[in-house]
Backbone as a ProteinNet text record, in pm:
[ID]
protein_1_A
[PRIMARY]
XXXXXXXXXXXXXXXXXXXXXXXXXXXXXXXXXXXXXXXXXXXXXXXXXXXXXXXXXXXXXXXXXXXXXXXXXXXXXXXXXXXXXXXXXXXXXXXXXXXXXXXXXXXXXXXXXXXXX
[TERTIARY]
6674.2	6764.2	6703.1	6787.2	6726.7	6845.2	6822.6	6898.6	6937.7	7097.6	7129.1	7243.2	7261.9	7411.9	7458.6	7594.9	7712.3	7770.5	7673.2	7664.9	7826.6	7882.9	8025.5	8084	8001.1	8062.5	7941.8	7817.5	7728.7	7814.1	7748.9	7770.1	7701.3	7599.2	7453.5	7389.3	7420.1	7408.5	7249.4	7211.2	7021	7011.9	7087.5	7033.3	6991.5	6996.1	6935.7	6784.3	6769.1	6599.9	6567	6617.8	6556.9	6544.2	6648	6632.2	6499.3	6470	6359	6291.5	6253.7	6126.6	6040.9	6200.8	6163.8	6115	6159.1	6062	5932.6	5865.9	5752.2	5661.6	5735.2	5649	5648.1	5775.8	5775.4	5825.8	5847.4	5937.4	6039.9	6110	6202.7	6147.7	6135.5	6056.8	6099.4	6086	6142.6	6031.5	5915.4	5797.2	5742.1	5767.5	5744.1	5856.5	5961.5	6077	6072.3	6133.8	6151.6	6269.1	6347.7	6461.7	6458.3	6529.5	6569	6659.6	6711.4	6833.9	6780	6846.9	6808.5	6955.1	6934.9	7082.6	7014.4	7087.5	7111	7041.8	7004.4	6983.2	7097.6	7125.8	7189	7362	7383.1	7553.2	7561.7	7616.6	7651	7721.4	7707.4	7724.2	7685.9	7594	7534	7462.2	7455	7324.5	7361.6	7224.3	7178.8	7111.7	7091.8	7008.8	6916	6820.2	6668.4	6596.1	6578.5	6550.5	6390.9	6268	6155.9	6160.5	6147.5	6086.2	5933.1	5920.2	5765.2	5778.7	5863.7	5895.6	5967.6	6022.9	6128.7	6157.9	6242	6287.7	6442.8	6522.3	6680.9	6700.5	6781	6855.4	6994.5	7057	7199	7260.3	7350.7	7351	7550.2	7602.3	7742.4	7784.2	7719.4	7782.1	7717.7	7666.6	7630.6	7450.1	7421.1	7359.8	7244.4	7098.5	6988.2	6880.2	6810.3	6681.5	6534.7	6437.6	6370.5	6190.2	6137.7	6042	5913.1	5874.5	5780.7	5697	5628.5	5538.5	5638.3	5728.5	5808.1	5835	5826.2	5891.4	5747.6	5625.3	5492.5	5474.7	5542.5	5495.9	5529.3	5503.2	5546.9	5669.6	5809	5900.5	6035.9	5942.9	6080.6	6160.8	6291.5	6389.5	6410.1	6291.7	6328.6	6340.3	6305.1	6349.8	6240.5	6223.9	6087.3	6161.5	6254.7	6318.9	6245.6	6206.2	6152.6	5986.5	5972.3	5786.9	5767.8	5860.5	5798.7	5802.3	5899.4	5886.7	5785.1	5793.7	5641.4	5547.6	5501.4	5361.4	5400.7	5516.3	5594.5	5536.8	5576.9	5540.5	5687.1	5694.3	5777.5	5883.6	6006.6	6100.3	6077.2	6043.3	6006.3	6120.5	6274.1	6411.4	6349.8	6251	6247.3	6178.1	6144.3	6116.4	5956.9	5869.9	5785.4	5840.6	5942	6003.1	6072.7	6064.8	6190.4	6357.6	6375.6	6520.8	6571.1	6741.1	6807.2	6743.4	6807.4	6735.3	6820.7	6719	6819.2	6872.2	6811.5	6922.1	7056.2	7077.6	7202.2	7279.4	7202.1	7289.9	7328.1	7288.9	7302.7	7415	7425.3	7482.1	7631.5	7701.2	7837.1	7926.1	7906.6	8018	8004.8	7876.5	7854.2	7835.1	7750.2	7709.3	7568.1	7502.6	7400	7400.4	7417.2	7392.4	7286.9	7274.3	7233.6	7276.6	7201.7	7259.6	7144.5
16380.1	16297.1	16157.2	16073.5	15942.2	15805.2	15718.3	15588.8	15532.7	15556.5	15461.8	15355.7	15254.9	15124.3	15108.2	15070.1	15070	14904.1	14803.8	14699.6	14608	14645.4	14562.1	14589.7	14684	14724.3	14629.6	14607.7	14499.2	14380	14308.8	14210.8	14084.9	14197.3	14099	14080.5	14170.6	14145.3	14168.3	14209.1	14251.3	14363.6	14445.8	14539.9	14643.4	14710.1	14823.6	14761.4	14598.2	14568.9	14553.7	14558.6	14551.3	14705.4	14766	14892.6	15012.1	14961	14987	14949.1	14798.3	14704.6	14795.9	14788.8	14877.8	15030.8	15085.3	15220.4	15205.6	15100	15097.6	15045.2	14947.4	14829.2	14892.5	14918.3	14968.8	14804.9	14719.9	14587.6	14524	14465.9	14403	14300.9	14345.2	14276.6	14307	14218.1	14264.1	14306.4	14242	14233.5	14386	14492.2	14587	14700.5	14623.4	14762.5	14747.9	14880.1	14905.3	14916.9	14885.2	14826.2	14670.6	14575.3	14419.4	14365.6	14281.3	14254.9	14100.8	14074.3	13938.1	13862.1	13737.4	13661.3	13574	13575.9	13495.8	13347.7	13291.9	13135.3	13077.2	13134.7	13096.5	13079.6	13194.8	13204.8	13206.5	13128.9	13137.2	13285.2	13342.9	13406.4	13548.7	13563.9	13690.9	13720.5	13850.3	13933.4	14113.1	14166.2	14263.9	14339.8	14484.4	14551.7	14619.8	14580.4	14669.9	14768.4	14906.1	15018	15074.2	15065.4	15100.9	15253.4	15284.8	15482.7	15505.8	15596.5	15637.3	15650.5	15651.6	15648.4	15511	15486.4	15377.6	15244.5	15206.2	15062.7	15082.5	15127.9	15100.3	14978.9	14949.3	14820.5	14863.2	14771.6	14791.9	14631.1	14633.8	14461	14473.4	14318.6	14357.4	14392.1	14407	14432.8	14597.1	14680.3	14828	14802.6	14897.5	14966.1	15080.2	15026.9	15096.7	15089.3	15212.5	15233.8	15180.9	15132.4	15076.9	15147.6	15212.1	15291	15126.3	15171	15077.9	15019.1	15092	15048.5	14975	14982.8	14901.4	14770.1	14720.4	14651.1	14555.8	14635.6	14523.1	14458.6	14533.7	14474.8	14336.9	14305.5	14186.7	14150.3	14078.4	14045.3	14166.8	14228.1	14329.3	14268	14293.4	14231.8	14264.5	14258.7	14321.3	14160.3	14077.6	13920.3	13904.5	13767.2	13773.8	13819.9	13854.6	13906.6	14008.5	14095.8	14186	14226.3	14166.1	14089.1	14150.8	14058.7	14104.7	14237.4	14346.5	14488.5	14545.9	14473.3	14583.3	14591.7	14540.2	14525.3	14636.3	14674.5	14710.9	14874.6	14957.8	15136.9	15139.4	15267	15314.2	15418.2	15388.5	15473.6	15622.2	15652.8	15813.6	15894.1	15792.9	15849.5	15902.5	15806.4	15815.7	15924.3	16024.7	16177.7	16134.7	16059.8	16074.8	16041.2	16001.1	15987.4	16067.1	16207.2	16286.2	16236.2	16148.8	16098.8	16072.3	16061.8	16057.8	15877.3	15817.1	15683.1	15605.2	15519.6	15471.9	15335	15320.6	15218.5	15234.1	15393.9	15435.7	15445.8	15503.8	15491.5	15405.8	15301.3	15127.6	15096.8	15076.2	15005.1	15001.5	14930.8	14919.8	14913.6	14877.5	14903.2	15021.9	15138.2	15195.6	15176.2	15069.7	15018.2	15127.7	15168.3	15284.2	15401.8	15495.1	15635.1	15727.5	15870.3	15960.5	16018.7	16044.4	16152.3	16180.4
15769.4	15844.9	15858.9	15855.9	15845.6	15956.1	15955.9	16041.5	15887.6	15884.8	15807.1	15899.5	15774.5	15825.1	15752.7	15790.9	15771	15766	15689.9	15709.2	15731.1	15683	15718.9	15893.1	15950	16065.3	16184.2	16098.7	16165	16213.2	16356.4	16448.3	16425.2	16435.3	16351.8	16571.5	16634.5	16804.4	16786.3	16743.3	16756.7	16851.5	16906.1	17032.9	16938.4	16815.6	16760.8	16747.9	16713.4	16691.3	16824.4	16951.2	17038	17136.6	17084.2	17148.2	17043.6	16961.8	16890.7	16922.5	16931.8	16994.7	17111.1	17185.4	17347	17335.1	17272	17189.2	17102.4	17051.8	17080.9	17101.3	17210.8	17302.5	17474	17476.7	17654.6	17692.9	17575.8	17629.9	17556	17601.8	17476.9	17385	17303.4	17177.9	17025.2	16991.5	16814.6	16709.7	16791.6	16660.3	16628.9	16726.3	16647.4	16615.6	16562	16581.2	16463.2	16442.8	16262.8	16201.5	16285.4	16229.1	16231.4	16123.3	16129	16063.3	16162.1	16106.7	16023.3	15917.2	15844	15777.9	15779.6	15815.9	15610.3	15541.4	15410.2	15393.1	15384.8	15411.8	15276.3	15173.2	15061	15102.8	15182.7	15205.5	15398.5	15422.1	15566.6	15647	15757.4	15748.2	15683.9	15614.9	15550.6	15622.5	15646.9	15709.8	15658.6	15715.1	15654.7	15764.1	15712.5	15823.7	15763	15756.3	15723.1	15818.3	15756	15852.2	15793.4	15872.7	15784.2	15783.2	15710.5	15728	15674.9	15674.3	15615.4	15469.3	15427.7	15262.6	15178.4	15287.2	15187.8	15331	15275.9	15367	15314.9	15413.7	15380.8	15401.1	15307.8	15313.2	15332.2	15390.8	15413.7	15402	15295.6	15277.6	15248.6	15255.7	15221.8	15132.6	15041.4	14869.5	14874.6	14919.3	14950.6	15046.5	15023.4	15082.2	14981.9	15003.1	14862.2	14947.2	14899.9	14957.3	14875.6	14925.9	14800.8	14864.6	14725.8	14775.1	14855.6	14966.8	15026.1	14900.9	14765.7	14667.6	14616.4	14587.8	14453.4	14574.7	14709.3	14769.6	14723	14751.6	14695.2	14530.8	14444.3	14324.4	14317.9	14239.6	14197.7	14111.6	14190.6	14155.1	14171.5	14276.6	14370.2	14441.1	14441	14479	14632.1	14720.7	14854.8	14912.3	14894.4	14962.8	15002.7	15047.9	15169.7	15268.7	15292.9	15450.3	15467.8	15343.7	15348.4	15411.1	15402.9	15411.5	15557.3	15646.9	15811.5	15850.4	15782.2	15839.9	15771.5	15674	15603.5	15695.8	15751.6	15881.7	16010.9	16047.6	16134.8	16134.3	16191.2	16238.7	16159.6	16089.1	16043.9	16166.9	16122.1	16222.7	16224	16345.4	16359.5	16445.5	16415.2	16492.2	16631.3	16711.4	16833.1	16915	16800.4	16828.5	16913	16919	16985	17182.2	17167.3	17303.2	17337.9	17217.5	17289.1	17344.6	17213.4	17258.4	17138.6	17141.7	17008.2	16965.5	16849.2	16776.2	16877.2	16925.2	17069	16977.9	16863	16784.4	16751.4	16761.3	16704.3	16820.9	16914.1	17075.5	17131.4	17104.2	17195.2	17044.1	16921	16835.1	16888.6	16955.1	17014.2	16873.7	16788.8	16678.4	16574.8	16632.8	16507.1	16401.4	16376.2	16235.8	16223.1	16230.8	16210.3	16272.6	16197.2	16220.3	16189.5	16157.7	16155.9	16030.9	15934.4	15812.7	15754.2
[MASK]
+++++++++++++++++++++++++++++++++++++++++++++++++++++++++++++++++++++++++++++++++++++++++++++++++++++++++++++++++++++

């Protein structure tokens, strides 16, 4: 089971990176959540939702949605963006289970743009 998105249903509001932050800071903070949201600099309006796991980094972007193994995101001339860059450093999503609670990213997301599957 994993946190995926449903990127066209994204706001782009930030409460899944901050309701993460707050799972594993104990504050509202973005710098260590493992989810992130990242906005285009090329097209106005674009953004995306990046989810870290212990295996991969979902991407969820408007044209679909691909998982990219964490090694292939380091080689050289992987197409993960530099957007990609800042979660790499980040704790991988452990769906909250060390708090004994459902992914409180998925619980707070008011439009259902990330779920559970």
């Amino acid at each position: 089971m994993r946190v995926k998105v449903k990127p066209l249903e994204c706001t782009g509001c930030a409460l899944c990176e901050l309701a993460c932050g707050y799972h594993w800071d104990e504050a509202f903070s973005m710098i260590s959540s493992s989810v992130m949201l990242y906005r285009g600099e090329e097209k106005k309006g674009y953004m995306g939702v990046m989810v870290k796991t212990p295996e991969d980094l979902f991407i969820g972007r408007p044209e679909g949605a691909t998982a990219m193994k964490l090694g292939e995101l380091q080689k050289e001339g992987a197409s993960g963006g530099a957007s990609a860059k800042p979660i790499l450093i980040r704790e991988a999503c452990d769906l909250c289970e060390s708090a004994g609670l459902e992914p409180q990213c998925v619980a707070i997301c008011p439009q259902e743009a990330l779920y559970l599957e």
